[in-house]
ROVEXDREN-162838 format. One record per residue (C-alpha): residue number from 1; residue in one letter; x, y, z. Coordinates in steps of 0.25 Angstrom, whole numbers, plus 5000, padded with zeros to 4 digits. Layout:
# ROVEXDREN-162838
(NUM; 'A'; (X; Y; Z))
...
***
This chain:
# ROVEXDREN-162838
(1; 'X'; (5034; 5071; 4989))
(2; 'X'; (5029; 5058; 4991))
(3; 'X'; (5024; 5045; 4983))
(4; 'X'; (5010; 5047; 4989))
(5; 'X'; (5010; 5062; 4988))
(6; 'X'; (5014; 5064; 4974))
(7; 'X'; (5004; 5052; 4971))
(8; 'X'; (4993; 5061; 4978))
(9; 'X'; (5001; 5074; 4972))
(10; 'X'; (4997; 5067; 4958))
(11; 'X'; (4984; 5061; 4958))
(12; 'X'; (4980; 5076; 4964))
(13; 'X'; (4984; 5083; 4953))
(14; 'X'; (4976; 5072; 4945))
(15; 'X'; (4963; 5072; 4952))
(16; 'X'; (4965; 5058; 4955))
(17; 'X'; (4964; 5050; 4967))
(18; 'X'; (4972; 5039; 4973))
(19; 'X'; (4973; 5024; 4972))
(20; 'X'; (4977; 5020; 4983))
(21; 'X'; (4975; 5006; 4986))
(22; 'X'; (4978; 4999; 4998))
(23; 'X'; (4984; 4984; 5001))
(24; 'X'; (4991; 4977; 5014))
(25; 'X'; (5004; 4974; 5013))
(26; 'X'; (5004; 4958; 5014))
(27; 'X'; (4990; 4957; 5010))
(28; 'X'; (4987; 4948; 5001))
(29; 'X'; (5002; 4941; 5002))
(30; 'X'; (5015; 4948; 5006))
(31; 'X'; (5021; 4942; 4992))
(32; 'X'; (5013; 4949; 4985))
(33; 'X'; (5013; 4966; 4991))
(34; 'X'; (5023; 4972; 4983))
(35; 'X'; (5016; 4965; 4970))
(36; 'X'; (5002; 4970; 4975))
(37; 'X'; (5009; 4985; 4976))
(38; 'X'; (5015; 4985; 4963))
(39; 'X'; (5001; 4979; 4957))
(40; 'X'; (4993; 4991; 4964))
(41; 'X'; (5004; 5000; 4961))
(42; 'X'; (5004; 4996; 4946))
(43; 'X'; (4987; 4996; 4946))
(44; 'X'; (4987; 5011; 4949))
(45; 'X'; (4988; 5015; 4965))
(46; 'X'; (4993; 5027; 4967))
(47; 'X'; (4996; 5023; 4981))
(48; 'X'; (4998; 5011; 4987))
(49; 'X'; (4994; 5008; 5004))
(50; 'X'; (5000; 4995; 5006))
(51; 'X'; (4993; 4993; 5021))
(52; 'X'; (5002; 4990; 5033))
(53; 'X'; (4996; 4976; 5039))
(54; 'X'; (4993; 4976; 5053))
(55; 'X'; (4987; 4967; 5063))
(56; 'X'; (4975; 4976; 5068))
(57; 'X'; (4969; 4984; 5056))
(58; 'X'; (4957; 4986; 5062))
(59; 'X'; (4955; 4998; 5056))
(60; 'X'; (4955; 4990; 5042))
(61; 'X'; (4944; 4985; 5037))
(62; 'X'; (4945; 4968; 5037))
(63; 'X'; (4950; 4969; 5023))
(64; 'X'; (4962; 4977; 5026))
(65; 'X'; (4961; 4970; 5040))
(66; 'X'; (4962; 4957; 5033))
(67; 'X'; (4974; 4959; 5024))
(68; 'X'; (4981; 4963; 5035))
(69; 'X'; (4980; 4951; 5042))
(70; 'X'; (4984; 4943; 5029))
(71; 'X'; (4998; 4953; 5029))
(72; 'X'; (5000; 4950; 5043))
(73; 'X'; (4998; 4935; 5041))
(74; 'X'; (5009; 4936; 5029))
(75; 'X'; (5018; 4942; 5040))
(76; 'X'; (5019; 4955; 5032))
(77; 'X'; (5025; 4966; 5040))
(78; 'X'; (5029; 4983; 5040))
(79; 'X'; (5042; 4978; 5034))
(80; 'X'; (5038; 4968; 5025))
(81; 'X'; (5029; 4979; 5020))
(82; 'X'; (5041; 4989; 5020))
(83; 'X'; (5048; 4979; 5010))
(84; 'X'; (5035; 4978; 5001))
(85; 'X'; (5035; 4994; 5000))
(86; 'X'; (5049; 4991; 4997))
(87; 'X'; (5047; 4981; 4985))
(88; 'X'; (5036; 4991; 4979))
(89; 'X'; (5043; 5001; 4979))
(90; 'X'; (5054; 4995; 4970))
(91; 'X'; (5045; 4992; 4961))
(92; 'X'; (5036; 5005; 4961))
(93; 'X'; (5042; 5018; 4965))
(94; 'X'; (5028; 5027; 4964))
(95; 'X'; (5018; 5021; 4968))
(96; 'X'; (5016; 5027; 4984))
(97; 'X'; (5012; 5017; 4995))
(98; 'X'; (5007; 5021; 5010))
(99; 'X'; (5004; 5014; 5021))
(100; 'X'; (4993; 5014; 5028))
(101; 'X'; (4984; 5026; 5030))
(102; 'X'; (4996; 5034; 5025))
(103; 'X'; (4989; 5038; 5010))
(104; 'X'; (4988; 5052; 5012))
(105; 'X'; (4989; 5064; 5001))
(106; 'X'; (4998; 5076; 5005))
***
């Protein structure tokens, strides 16, 4: 089973919903993603969706749309953000992460 199953599996079982907050990697500065994860993490997310920045996100509202464009600027790429998932993930093993869109309970 999965990170995100078994964290949906659980919170079921307790009539809880999820927390799933969102951020883009790279947004507000690329120094700072795996801190920001480990702070949301740490806060009480039960998941994590760390956005994938792209230069047309016209689905996004302009917030979204806007902190893409800063990640862009900051040159932040899929495998720069393959190597902040990687960092997490050394220091949190639990807490589950998705990309984009990809939150979904069994």
């Amino acid at each position: 089973m999965s990170r995100i199953q078994t964290v949906f599996k659980t919170l079921r079982a307790q009539g809880r919903k999820a927390l799933i907050p969102f951020v883009t990697a790279g947004d507000p500065s690329p120094d700072h993603v795996v801190e920001l994860l480990c702070a949301i993490a740490d806060s009480g997310a039960d998941v994590i969706e760390l956005g994938v920045p792209f230069s047309d996100p016209m689905a996004d509202g302009p917030v979204i749309q806007r902190s893409s464009e800063r990640a862009l600027a900051h040159g932040v790429s899929t495998l720069k953000i393959l190597e902040y998932v990687a960092q997490f993930r050394t220091r949190n093993q639990h807490t589950p992460h998705c990309a984009d869109g990809l939150c979904q309970p069994d």
